[in-house]
C-alpha distance (Angstrom), angle and dihedral (degrees) to the residues before:
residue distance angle dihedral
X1 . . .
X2 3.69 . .
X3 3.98 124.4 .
X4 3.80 121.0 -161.6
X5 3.73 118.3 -137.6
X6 3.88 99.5 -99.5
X7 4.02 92.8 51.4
X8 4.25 85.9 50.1
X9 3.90 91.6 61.9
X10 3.61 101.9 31.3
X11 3.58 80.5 57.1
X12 3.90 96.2 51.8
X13 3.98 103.2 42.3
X14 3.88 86.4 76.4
X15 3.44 91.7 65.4
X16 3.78 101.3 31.6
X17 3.43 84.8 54.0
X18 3.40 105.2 49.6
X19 4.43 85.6 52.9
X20 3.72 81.1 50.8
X21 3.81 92.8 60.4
X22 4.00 92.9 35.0
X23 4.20 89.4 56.7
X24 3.87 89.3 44.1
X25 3.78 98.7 41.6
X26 4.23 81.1 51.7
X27 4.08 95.2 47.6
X28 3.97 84.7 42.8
X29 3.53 86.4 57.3
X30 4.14 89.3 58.8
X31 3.49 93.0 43.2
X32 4.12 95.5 -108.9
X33 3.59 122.2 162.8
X34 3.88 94.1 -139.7
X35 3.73 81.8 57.9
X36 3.52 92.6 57.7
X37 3.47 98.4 54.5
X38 3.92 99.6 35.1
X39 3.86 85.6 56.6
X40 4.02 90.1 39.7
X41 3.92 91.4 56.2
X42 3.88 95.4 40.6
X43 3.88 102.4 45.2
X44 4.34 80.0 49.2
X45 3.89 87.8 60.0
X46 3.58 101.4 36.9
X47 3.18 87.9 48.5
X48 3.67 93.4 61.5
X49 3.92 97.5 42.3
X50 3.76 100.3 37.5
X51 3.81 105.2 29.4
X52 3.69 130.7 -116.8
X53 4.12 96.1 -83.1
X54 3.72 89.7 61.3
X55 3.71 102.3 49.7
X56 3.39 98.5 39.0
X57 4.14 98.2 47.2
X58 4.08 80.5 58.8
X59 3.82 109.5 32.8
X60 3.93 116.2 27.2
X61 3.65 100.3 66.8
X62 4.12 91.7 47.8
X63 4.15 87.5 51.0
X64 3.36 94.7 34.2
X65 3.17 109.9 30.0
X66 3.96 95.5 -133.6
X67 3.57 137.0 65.6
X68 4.15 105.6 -89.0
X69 4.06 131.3 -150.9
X70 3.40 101.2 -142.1
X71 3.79 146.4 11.9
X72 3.89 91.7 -116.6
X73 3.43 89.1 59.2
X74 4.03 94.5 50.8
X75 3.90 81.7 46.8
X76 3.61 92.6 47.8
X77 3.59 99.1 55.2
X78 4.04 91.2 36.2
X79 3.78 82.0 63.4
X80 4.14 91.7 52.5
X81 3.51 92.5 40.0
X82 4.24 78.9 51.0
X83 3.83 88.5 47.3
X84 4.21 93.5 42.3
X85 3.69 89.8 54.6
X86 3.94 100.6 41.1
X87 4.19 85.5 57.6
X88 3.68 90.7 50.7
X89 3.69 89.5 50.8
X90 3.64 95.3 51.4
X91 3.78 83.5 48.9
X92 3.61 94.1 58.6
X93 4.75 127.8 66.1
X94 3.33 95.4 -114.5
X95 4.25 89.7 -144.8
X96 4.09 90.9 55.5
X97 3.53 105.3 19.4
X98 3.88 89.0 -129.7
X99 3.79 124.7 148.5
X100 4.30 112.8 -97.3
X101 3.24 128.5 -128.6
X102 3.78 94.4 -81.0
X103 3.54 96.5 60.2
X104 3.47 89.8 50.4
X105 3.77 98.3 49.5
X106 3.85 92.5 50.9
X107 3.79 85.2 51.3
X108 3.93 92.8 55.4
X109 4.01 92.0 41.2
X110 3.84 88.6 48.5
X111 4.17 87.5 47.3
X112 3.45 94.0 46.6
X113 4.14 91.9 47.2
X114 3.58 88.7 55.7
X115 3.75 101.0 43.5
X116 3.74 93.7 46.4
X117 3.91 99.8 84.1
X118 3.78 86.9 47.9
X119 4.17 97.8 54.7
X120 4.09 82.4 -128.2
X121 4.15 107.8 -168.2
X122 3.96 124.1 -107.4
X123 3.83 115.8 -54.6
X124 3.33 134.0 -142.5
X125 4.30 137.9 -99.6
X126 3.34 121.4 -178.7
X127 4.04 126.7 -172.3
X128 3.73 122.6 -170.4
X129 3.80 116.4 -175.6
X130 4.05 119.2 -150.2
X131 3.96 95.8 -148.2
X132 3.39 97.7 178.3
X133 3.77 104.3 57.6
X134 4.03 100.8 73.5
X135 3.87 82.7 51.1
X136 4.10 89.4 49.6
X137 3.61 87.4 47.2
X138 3.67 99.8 56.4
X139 3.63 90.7 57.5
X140 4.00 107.7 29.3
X141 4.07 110.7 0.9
X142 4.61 82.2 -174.1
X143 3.86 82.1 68.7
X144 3.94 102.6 37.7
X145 3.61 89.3 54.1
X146 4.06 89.9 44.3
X147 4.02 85.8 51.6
X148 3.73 93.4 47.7
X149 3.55 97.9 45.8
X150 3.65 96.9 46.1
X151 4.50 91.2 43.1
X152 4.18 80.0 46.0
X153 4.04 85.7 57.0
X154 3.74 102.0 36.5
X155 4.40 82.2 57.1
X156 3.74 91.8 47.2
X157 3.88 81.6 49.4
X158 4.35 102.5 52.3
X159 3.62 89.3 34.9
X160 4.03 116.2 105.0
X161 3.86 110.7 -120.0
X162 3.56 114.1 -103.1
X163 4.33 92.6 44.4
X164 4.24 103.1 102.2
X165 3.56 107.4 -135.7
X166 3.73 114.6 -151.5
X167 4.00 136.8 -173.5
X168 4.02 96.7 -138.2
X169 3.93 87.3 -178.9
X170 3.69 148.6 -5.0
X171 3.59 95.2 -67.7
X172 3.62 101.3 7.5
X173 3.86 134.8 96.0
X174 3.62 140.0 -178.5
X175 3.82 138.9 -153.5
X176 3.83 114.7 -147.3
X177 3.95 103.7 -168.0
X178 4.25 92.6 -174.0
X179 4.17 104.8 -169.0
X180 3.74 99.2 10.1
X181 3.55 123.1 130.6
X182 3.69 107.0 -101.6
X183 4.29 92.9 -123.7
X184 3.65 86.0 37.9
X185 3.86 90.0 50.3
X186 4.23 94.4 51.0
X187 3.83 95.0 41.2
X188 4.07 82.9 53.1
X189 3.93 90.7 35.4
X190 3.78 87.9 54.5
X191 3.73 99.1 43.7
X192 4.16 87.9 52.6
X193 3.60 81.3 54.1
X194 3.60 96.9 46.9
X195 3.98 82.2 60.2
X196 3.46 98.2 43.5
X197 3.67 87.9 66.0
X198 3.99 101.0 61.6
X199 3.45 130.1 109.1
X200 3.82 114.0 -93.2
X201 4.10 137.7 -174.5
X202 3.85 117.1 -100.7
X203 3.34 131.6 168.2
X204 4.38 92.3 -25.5
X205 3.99 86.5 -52.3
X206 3.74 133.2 91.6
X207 3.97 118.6 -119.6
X208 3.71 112.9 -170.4
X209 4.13 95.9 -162.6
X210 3.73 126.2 -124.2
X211 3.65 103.6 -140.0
X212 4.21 134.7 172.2
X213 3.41 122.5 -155.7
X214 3.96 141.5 -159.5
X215 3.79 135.9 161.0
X216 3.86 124.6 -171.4
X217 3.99 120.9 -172.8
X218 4.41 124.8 -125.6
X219 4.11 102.4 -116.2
X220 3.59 108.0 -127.4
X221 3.67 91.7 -114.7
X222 3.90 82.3 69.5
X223 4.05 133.4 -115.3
X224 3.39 126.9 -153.4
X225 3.76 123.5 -102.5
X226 3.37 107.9 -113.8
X227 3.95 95.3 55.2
X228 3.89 88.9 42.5
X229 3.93 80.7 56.7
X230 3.75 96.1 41.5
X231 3.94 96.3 47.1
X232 3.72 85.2 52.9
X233 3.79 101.4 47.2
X234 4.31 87.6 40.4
X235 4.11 84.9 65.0
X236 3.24 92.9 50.4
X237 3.69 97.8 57.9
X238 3.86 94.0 41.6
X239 4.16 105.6 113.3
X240 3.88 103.5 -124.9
X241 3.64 109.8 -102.4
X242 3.56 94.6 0.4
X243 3.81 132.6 121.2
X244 3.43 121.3 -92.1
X245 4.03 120.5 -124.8
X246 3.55 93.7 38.5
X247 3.96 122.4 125.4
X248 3.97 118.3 -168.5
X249 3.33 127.1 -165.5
X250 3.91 122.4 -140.6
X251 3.82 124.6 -158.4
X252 4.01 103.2 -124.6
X253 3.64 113.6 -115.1
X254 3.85 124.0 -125.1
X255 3.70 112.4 -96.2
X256 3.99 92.5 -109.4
X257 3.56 93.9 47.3
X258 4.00 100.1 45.9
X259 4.24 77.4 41.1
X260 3.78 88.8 59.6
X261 4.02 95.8 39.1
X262 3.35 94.1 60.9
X263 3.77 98.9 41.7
X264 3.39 76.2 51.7
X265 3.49 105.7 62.7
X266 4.03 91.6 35.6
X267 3.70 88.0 63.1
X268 3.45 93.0 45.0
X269 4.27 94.0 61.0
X270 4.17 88.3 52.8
X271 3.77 94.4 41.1
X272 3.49 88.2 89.0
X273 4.07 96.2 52.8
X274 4.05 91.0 36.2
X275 4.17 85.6 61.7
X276 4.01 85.7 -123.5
X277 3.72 88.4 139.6
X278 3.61 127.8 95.1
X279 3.81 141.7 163.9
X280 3.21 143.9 -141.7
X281 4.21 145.6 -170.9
X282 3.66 133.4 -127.8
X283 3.54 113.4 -162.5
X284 4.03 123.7 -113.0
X285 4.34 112.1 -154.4
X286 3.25 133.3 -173.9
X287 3.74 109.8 -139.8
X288 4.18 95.7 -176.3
X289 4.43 80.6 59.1
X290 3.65 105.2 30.4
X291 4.01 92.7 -126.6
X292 3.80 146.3 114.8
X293 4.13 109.1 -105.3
X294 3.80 86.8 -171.3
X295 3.75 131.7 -105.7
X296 3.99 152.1 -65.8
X297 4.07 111.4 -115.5
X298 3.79 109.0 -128.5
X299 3.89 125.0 -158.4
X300 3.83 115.0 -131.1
X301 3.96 135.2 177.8
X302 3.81 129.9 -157.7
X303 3.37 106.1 -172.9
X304 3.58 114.4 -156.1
X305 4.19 94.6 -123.6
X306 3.64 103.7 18.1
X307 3.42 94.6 40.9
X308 4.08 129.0 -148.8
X309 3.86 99.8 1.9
X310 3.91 117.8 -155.0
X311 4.24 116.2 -103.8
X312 3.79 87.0 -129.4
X313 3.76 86.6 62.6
X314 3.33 105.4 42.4
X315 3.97 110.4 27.0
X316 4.22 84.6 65.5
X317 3.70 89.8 55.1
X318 3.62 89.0 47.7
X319 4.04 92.8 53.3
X320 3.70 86.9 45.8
X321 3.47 103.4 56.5
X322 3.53 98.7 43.4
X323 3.42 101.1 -106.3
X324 3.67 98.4 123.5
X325 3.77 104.9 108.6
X326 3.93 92.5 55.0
X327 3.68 93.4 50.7
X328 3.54 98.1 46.2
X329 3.87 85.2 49.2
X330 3.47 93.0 60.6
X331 3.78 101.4 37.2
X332 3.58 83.2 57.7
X333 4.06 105.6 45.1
X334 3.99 80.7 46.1
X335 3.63 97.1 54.1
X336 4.18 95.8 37.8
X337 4.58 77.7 52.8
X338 4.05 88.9 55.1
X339 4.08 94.3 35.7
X340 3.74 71.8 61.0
X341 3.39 113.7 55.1
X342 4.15 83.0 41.7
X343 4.05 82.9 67.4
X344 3.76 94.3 46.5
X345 3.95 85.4 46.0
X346 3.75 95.6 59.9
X347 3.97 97.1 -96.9
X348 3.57 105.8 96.9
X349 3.65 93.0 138.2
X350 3.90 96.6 73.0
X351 3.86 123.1 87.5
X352 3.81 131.3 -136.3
X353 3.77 115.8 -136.2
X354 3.76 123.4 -152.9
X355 3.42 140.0 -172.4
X356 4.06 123.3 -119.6
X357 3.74 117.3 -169.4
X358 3.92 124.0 -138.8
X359 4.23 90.4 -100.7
X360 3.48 86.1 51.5
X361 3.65 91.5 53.9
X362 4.27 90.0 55.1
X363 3.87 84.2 56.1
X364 3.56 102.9 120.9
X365 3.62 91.2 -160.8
X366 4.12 100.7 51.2
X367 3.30 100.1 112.0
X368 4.13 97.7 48.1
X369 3.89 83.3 53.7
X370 3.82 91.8 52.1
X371 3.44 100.2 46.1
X372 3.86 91.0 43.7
X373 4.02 88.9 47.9
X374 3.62 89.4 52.2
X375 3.53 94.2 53.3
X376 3.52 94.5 44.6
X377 3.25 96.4 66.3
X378 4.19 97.0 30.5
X379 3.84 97.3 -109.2
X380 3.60 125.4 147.8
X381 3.53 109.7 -139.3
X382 3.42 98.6 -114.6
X383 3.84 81.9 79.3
X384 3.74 92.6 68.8
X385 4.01 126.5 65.2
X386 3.89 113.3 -175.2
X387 4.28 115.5 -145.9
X388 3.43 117.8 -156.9
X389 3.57 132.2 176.4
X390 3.81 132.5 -112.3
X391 3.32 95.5 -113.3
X392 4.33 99.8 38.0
X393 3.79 86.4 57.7
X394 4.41 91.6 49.4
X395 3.92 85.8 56.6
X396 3.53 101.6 88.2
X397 3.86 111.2 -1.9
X398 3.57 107.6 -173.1
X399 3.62 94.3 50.2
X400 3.76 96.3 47.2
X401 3.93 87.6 56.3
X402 3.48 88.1 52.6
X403 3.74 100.0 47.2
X404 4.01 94.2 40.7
X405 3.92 91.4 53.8
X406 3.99 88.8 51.1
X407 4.03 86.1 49.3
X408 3.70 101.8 39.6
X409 4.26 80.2 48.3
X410 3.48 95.2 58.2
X411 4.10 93.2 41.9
X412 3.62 116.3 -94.7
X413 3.48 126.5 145.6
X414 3.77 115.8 -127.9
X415 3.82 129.7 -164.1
X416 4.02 136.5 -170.2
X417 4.04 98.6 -129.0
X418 4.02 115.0 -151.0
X419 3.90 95.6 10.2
X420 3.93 110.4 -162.3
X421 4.35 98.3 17.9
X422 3.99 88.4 99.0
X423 3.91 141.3 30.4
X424 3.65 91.8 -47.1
X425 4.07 113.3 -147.2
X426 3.95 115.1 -147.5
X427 4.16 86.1 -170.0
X428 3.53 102.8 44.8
X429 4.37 89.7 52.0
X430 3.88 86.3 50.8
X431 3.97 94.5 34.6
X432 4.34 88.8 49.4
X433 3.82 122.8 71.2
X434 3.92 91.2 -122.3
X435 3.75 118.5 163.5
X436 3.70 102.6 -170.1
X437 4.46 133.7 27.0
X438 4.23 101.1 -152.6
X439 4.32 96.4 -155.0
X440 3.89 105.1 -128.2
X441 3.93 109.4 -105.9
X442 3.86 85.0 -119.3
X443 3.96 87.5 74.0
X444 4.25 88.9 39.3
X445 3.98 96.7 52.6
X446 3.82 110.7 113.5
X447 4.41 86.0 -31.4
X448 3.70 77.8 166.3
X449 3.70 92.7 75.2
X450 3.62 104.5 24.4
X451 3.88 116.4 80.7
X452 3.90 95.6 -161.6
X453 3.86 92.7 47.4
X454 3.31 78.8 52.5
X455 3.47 103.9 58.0
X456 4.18 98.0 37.2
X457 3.44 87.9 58.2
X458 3.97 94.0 48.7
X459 3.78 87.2 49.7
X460 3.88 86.3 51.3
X461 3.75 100.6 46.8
X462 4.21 88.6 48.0
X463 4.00 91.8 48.2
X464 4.16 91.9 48.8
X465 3.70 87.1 51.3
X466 3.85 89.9 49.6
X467 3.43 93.1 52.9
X468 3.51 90.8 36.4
X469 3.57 98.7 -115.3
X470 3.67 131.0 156.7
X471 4.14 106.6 -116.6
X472 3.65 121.7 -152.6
X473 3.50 128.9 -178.7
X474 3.77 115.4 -139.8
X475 4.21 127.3 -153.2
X476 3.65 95.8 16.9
X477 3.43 108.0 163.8
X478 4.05 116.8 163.7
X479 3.72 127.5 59.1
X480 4.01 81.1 -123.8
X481 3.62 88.1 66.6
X482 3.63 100.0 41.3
X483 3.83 85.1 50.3
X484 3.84 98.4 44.7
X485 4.07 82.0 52.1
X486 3.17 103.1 56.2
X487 4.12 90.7 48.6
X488 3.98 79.5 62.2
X489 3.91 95.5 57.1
X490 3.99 93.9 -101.7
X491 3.92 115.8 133.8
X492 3.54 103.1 158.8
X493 4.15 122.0 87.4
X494 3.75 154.7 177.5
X495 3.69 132.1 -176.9
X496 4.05 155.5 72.1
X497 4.05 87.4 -54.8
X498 3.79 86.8 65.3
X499 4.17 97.8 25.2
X500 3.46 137.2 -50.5
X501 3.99 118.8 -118.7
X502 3.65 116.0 -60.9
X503 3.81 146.3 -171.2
X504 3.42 114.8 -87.5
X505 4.05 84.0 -120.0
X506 4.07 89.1 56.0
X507 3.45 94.6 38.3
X508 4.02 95.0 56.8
X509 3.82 82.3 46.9
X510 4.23 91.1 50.0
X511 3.92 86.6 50.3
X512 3.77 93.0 49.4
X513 3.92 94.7 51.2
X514 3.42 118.7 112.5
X515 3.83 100.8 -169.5
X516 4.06 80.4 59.3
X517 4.05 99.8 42.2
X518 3.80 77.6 50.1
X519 3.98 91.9 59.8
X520 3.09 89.5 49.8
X521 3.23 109.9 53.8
X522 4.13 86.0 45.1
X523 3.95 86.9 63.3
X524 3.73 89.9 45.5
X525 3.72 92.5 57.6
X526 3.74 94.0 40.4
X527 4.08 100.5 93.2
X528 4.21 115.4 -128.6
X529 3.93 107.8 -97.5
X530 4.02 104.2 -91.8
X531 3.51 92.6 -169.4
X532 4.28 89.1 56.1
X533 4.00 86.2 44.2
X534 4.10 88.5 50.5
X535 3.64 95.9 39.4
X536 4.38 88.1 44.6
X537 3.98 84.8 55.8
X538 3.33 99.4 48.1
X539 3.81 88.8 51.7
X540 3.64 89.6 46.9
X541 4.10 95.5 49.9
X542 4.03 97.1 49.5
């Protein structure tokens, strides 16, 4: 028997259908919105083919849950089932399935309604910021969306049930902790952001997430939920310790090179853990005794693709991210380790010099970790001198008065590092218990040639010794300026002339070189040029 086209799929939209109603009278059940409007468009049909009698004695009462009259009416309430369930959508990020900000601001009006005729105490706000997701996006938008969704879920996770946790924008989300005590509420609010913080899994890589923070608390007089919300989200994007009313404008990256950034500074917050940091020594002599003083700690990174990345790349991105207190920790435990071994060696009169950066400086606990570093590793601290920058020590002046007293009380050395590159301060060098000025390379580089090199340094040299400061020149690198140095009354140096930065392993073996004690000493005993020193004056006075 043949059958023509038409009669074939008459024949089959019965029972297509009829499925069509079964799947959307099942998703109706859950309360989907592709439910809705499979079950909408079916009941319409069926309606038409198989009369109202038929598809209501088998469909109303499983989407409505009671018998109906009428197909209108099952039509009428699919359509504000249809209008229930679009709201709720609208109500809901469609990447994390969280509750928006409205949802969350009826919740706090409705709180605060019910707690006003009981006088209930301050409650609690929190914000968390995902900073790293409009930075994902502008590179791959698959993988911001993968790192929101799974930093969404991870909240959702360390929150305590009964807290709603909304996303109040696209990178944005807030903590509403209802009937909490309000020091209950930030110890908890901090401890979810504690969490928020650790490295997670996306996408085969490892994202350690940037995140800001602020909470405010509802006055018991009552505030409305949207400027509860907005005060909280407005301290988030407040710059620390920047001025307020004040819109920059950033030049936008290429995609490879905001790609690479990032990557950048994600490696950068595991190097630590992945053992991708190193350091090494650049030796400090004495000319005027013929000796090794010691040697200035310096940071490196070999990355394990880019290779050895430069300092002046890297230690910024460091600063920036916040990641200054761990770094410094570990620059200084590593040093304090190798100012060890230099005892057990047979050199335990040389110091170790690190670097401490101005967030470092804020720490209130630096000098607990110093003194417990030095006794880790059974140093006095007379092996340790601390360099700080002009501008690190200006950042916070009465505490860094405070803090170098304490240090300079228990014994260690401290030194102004790259004297005269910034806004130098005359009354902060004689107001801070420094024991040695290092002159900025800028002012070393070819001071042989250059007459107002020249005279900043000579300036330099005569203040240190007027303050009775120890002056070293740092980055010296010809015999000229070595020479032309030591005309000018300076006796202490660091740089290539002398050695370039080695492993603690090749430095030990540099100090315990004969051959290169034995240079020394030669250019000890060789006495500074007087003629150069007369002829540099008499430059200097016309």
């Amino acid at each position: 028997m043949a059958f023509r086209l038409g009669d074939l799929l008459r024949a089959a939209r019965l029972p297509a259908m009829a499925i069509g109603c079964g799947l959307g009278g099942w998703l109706v059940a859950r309360d989907s919105f592709a439910g809705v409007v499979i079950m909408t468009a079916a009941l319409a049909l069926l309606g038409v083919i198989l009369g109202e009698q038929v598809v209501l004695a088998r469909l109303a009462e499983r989407m409505l849950g009671r018998p109906a009259g009428s197909l209108r009416e099952v039509m009428t309430l699919a359509a504000a089932r249809l209008e229930a369930l679009d709201h709720r959508a609208a109500h809901a990020h469609p990447v994390t399935g969280l509750p928006t900000r409205e949802p969350l601001c009826e919740t706090i009006a409705a709180d605060v309604a019910a707690e006003r005729a009981s006088s209930a105490s301050p409650r609690l706000l929190g914000a968390i910021r995902f900073v790293d997701f409009d930075r994902l996006a502008g590179f791959d938008h698959a993988l911001a969306n993968c790192a929101l969704e799974q930093f969404a879920r991870r909240l959702v996770a360390v929150t305590q049930a009964g807290r709603m946790v909304a996303q109040v924008d696209r990178d944005c989300f807030a903590v509403w902790f209802g009937a909490a005590d309000l020091e209950a509420a930030r110890a908890e609010f901090q401890a979810i952001a504690y969490v928020a913080g650790h490295e997670m899994e996306i996408d085969g890589g490892r994202l350690t997430p940037t995140i800001e923070i602020s909470a405010v608390s509802l006055p018991q007089e009552g505030q409305d939920g949207l400027a509860l919300l907005l005060r909280a989200t407005a301290a988030l994007a407040r710059p620390e310790g920047g001025e307020g009313g004040e819109i920059r404008l950033q030049a936008l990256q290429p995609v490879e090179a905001a790609r690479e950034q990032f990557m950048l500074e994600q490696d950068l917050a595991q190097a630590i853990a992945e053992d991708q940091l190193t350091m090494v020594f650049q030796p400090v002599v004495d000319l005027a005794a013929g000796r090794m003083m010691g040697a200035e700690a310096l940071l490196r990174w070999d990355h394990p693709i880019l290779g050895p990345v430069s300092p002046a790349r890297f230690i910024p991105v460091v600063e920036a991210l916040g990641l200054s207190e761990r770094y410094g920790l570990w620059v200084l435990n590593t040093a304090c380790r190798e100012a060890r071994r230099w005892a057990d060696e047979g050199f335990g009169g040389m110091r170790v010099a690190v670097n401490l950066s101005a967030r470092q400086l804020l720490d209130p606990g630096l000098k607990t970790k110093i003194e417990r570093t030095l006794a880790r590793h059974g140093l006095g601290a007379e092996a340790l001198e601390l360099e700080l920058t002009e501008t690190a020590t200006m950042a916070d002046a009465e505490r860094t008065y405070q803090l170098f007293g304490d240090l300079r009380a228990m014994g260690v050395s401290l030194a102004v590092d790259d004297f005269g590159s910034g806004y130098s301060s005359l009354s902060y060098l004689k107001n801070l218990p420094f024991d040695k000025l290092k002159i900025d390379r800028e002012f070393v580089a070819q001071i042989d040639q250059r007459r107002d090199s020249r005279a900043i340094c000579r300036a330099l040299i005569e203040l240190g010794r007027g303050l009775d400061l120890l002056v070293l020149a740092e980055g010296v690198e010809t015999e000229a300026e070595v020479a032309c140095l030591r005309a000018l009354g300076c006796h202490v140096f660091q740089g290539y002339h002398f050695s370039k930065p080695l492993s603690g392993r090749d430095f030990l073996a540099l100090a315990a070189d004969p051959s290169w004690r034995s240079r020394l000493n030669v250019a000890a005993q060789r006495p500074p040029n007087l003629h150069t020193a007369n002829r540099h004056a008499e430059e200097l006075t016309l």
